[in-house]
N, C-alpha and C positions, 0 to 999 in steps of 0.2 A: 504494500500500500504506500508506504513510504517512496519507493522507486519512481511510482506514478506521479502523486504529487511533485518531486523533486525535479522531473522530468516535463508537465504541463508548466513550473514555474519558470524555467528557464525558456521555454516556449514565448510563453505570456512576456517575460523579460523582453526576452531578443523580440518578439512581434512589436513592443513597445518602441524600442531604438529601430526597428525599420518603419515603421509610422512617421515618429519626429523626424527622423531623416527625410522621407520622404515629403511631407510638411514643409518643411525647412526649403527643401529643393523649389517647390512650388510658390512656397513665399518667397524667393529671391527673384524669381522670374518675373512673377506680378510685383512685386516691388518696384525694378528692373522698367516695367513698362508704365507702373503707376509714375515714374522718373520721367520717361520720356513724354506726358502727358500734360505734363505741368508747363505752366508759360515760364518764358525766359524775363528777359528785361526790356523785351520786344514786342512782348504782349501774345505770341506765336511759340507753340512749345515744337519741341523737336519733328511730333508725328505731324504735325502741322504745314511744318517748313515739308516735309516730305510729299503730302498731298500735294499742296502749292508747285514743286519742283514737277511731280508727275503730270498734274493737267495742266499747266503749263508745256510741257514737253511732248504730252501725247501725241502729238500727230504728225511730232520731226520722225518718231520711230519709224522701221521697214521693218518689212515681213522677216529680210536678213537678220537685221538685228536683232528684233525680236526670237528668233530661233538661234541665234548667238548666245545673247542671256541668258535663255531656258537653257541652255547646254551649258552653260559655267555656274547653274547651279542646281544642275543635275547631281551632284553629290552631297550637298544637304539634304539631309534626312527629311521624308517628305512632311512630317508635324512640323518643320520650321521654315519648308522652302517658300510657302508666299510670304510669310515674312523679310527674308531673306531675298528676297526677287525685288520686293518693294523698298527695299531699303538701295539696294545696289541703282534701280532702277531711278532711282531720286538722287543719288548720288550721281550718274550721268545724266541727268536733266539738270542739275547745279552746275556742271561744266558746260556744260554744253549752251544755258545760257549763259554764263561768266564768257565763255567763249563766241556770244553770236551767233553759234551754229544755225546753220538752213536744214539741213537732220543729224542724225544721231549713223554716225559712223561705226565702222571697228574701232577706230583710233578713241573714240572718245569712250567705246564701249570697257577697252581694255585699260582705260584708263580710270573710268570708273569705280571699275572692278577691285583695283589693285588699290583705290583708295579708302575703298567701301570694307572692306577684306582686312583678317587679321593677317599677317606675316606669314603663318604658317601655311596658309591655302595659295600661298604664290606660287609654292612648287606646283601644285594642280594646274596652278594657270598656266606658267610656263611649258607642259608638260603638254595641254590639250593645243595650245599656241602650233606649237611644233608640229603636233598629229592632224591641223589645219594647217599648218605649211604658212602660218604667220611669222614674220622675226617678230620678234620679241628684244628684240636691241635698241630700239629705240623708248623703251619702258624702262629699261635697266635704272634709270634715275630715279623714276615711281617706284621700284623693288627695293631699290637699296634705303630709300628715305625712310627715317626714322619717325616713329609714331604712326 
């Protein structure tokens, strides 16, 4: 009898730390986005500026493009790829108006990308660049830039 009890308790224990764990993970995320939600000192909070950049920019896109994108964020996991797509996707509509653009290029796409992107997803970039038969040499200054 003892066995069982001693056995359901540590059950009970460990269920308990994979709960708060869990919890935990999910309050950082909505945290994370209750952050980006909030106005700045511009009256326009992050996801805002995002929207703004994208319909703004919607109609320089091309079908090209558009099936560019979708493929450089083909390896995010699909729970976070429209996020992920809309965020990137804003981040070349911010260049590309800072730039004037008449549409949305490769150039600007892959420049985007690299800026929208943590460090470590560069190697993908560069990787899928190449298996399109893009150089990728003229980014090199976007890759190596810090932050």
């Amino acid at each position: 009898m003892s066995d069982m009890s001693t056995g359901f308790s540590i059950f009970i224990i460990s269920w308990t730390f994979i709960l708060v764990g869990l919890m935990g993970i999910g309050g950082y995320f909505m945290f994370r986005k209750f952050l980006k939600s909030m106005p700045k000192k511009d009256g326009k909070s992050d996801l805002d500026w995002q929207d703004l950049y994208i319909d703004k920019t919607r109609s320089l896109w091309t079908d090209e493009g558009l099936t560019l994108l979708n493929e450089l964020v083909d390896p995010v996991p699909q729970l976070f790829r429209d996020v992920a797509r809309r965020s990137i996707a804003a981040k070349i509509g911010q260049i590309a108006l800072e730039e004037k653009a008449t549409s949305i290029t490769t150039d600007l796409i892959v420049k985007g990308y690299i800026v929208a992107t943590p460090k470590r997803d560069h190697k993908w970039l560069i990787a899928h660049l190449k298996t399109k038969q893009i150089d990728y040499k003229p980014y090199e200054k976007y890759l190596n830039a810090e932050g």
